[in-house]
N, C-alpha and C positions, 0 to 999 in steps of 0.2 A: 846804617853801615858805618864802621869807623873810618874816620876820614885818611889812614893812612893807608886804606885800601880802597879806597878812587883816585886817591892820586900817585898809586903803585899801577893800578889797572891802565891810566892815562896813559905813564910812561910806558907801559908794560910792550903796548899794542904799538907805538912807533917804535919802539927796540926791536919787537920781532920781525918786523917790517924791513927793518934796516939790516939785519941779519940778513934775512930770506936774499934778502936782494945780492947781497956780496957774495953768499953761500951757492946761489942758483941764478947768475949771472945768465938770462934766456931760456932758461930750463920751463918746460910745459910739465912735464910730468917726468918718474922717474919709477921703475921695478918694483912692485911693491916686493918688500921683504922683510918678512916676520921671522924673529928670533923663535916663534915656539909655536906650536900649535894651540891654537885659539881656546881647545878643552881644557890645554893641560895650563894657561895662563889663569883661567875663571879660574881653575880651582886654587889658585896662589891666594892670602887671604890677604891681599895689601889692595891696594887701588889699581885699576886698569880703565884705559878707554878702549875705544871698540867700533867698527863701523857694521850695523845688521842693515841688510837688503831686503826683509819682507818682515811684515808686519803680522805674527803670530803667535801663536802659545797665549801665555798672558798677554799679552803686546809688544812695541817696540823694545826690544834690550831683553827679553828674556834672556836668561841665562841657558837655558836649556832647547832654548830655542834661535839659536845664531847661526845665521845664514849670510855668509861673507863673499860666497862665489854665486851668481844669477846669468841668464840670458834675458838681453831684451833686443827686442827688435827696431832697424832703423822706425819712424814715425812715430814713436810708441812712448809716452812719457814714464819714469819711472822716482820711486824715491829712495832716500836713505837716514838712518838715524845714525848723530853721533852720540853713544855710548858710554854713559860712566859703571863701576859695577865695584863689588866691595868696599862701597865707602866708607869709612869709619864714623861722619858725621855731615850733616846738612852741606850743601851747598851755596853760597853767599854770592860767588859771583864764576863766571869763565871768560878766556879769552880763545877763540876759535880759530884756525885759519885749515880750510881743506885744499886738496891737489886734485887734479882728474886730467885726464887729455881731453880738450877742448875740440881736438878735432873728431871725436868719436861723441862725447855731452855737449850739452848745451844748458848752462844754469839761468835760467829766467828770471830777469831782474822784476820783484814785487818791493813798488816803493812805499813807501811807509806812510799810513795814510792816518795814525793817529800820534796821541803821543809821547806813545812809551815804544812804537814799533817792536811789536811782540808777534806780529804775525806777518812777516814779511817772507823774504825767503835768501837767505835760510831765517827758517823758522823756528823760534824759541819756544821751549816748551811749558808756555805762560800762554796768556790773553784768550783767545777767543779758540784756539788750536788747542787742544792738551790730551798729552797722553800720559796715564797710570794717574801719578797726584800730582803731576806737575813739578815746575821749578816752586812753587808757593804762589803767594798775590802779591801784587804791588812791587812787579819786577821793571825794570828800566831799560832797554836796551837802546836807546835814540842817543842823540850826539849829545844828549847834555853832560855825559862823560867824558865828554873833549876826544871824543872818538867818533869815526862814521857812524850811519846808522847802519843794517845789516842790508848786504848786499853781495852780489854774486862775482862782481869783479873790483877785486880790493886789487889798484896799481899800485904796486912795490916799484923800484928802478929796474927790477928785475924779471922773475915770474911774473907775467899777465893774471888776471883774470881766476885768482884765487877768491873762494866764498868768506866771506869773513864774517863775525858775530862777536860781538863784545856786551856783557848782561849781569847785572847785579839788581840786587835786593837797594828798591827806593825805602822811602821813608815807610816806616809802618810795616813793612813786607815781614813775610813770612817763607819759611827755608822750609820746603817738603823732603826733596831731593834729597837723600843720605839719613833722612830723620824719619821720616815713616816707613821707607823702601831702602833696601843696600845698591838698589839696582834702579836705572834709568836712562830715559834722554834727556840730554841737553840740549839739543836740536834736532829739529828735520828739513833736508834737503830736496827740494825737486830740479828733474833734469830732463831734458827733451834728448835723445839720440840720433844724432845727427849723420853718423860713419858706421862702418864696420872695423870691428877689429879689437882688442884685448884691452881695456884700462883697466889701470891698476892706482884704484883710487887711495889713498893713504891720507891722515891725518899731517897736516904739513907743521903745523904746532899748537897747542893746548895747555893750557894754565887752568887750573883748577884750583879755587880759593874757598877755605871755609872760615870759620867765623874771627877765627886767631891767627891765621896765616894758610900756610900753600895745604894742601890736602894731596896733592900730585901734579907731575906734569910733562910732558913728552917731546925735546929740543925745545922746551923753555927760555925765555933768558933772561938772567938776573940782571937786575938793573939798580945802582946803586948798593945801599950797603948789603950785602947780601942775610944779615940777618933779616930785613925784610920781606925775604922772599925765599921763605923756606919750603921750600917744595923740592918732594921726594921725587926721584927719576921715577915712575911706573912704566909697565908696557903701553902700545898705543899700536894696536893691531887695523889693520885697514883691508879693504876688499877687495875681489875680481872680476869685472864687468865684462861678459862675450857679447859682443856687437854683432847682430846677425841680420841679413835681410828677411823679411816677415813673409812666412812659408806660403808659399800661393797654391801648390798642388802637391800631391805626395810622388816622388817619383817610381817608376818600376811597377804602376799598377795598371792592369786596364779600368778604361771606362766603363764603371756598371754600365750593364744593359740596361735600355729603359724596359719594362714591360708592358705587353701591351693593354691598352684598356678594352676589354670588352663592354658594348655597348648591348644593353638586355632591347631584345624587341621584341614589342606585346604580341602575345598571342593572340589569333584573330580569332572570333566568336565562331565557330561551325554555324555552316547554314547547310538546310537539307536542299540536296539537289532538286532541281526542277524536274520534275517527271512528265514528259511530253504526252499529250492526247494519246490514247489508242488508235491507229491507223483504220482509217474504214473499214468496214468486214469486206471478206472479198470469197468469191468462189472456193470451198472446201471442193477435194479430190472427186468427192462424190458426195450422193446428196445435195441438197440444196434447190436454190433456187437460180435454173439457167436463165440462158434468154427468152425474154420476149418474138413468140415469135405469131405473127400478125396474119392470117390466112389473107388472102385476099377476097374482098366480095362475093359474094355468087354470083356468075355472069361475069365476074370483069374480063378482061382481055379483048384481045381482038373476037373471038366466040365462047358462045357460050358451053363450054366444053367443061369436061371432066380432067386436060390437059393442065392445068394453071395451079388444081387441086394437088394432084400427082407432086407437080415439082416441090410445092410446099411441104408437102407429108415426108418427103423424103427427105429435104434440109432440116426439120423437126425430129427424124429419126436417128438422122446425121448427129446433132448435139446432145441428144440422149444419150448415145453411146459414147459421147464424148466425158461423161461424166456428168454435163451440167444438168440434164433432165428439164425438161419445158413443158408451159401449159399450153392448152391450144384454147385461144379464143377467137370464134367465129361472128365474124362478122357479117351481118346478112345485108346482104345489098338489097339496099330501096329501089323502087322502080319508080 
């Protein structure tokens, strides 16, 4: 990279810094307000930045696919890319700085664990992260540019706790951005949701450099002679964040019923009933076989009379006509 764009970039980043601060003297956030609607900017054929909330169509920064207003719910992490689109040519280097209200986000500081810090947060769209083709290889974003490395709360004297990102092409690198694709990120952002309620997150300011000088840029600031920092005003369009508590039950409905489980239970195997004995035979109406009925001895009694005879012939005539009918067996008395 030519050496009078690192030491443009150097100063560039404590100029805007020093701006913000006088400009936005306490300021956390401010309305976002976009001069045009976001279709009818894409279709301007000059340079535009951009902030997309979801990640879809071809990917981050589609063109046709830009989604600038989302719901997330408090607990719920979410992300964002910053957007370049109609580039005329590669990208060499940027200088970042985003807005959001702090008390609805929360930008989580990832320190920078190698050493080009390319994948910190905010996250550059190099190193081990990449979306589409990338910024190229052999990008730098760490303090050896006499700047911070990327982090989520850049102190101004002013605004708190702005994301800031500062990234050029090292030695040897190679410029994708603007040169195989019109359209891309230049970063992505993560954010934890803290509050409820409306952020209006906006581009706070943005320097876009290509190989010869500025490519675009959005509240930029020139620093020193202004031939070296030619950079066009472009649009720099920013998003609308609904802060909602995360929906626990639908209201206005009843409780489904539960239904009930029926429980199948086996059929038991038939068994044939027990059929009880036949009851003893017993005296039919008639016919049959009555009582026994026993004469007594020849001779018995107190005489030996025809009297004792008599009484028995007639209890035996007795039960005949009773129905039961009887035999007569005689017994002959022994002497």
């Amino acid at each position: 990279m030519a050496r009078w764009l690192l030491t443009l970039l150097a100063l560039s980043a404590v100029a805007v810094a020093v701006v913000l601060a006088a400009a936005r003297p306490g300021a956390l956030s401010r309305p976002g307000t976009f001069a045009q609607p976001v279709a009818a900017v894409a279709a301007i054929a000059t340079p535009w930045a951009y902030i997309d909330k979801v990640e879809n169509g071809a990917g981050w920064c589609d063109p046709t696919h830009i989604d600038t207003t989302t719901t997330e719910y408090v607990g719920d992490s979410h992300q964002l890319a910053v957007c370049m689109g109609n580039l005329p040519e590669a990208v060499h280097a940027f200088i970042l700085y985003l807005s959001y209200d702090i008390d609805l986000d929360q930008c989580v500081e990832e320190l920078c664990t190698d050493d080009f810090c390319l994948d910190t947060n905010p996250d550059a769209n190099a190193g081990i992260s990449k979306w589409g083709d990338g910024l190229g290889d052999n990008w730098d974003c760490s303090n050896s540019l006499q700047n911070p490395d990327p982090m989520c709360t850049y102190y101004t004297n002013g605004p708190p706790e702005l994301p800031f990102i500062l990234c050029a092409g090292g030695e040897e690198a190679t410029y994708t951005l603007g040169d195989n694709e019109t359209w891309g990120a230049l970063a992505v952002i993560d954010f934890d949701v803290i509050g409820i309620g409306t952020d209006n997150v906006f581009i706070e300011s943005l320097w876009v450099a290509g190989q010869e000088g500025g490519i675009g840029g959005c509240q930029a600031v020139q620093v020193g002679d202004a031939r070296t920092l030619d950079t066009l005003p472009m649009p720099c369009e920013g998003a609308t964040d609904h802060k909602e508590l995360p929906p626990t039950s639908t209201p206005h409905k009843r409780k489904p019923i539960a239904t009930p489980t029926t429980t199948e239970v086996p059929t038991a195997t038939p068994v044939a009933p027990t059929v009880p004995p036949p009851p003893p035979a017993t005296a039919t109406p008639s016919g049959g076989v009555g009582p026994e009925i026993v004469a007594p001895t020849t001779g018995s009694g107190p005489t030996d009379s025809g009297f004792t005879w008599a009484i028995w012939l007639a209890a035996g005539i007795a039960g005949a006509a009773a129905g039961g009918g009887f035999y007569f067996r005689y017994a002959k008395k022994t002497r």
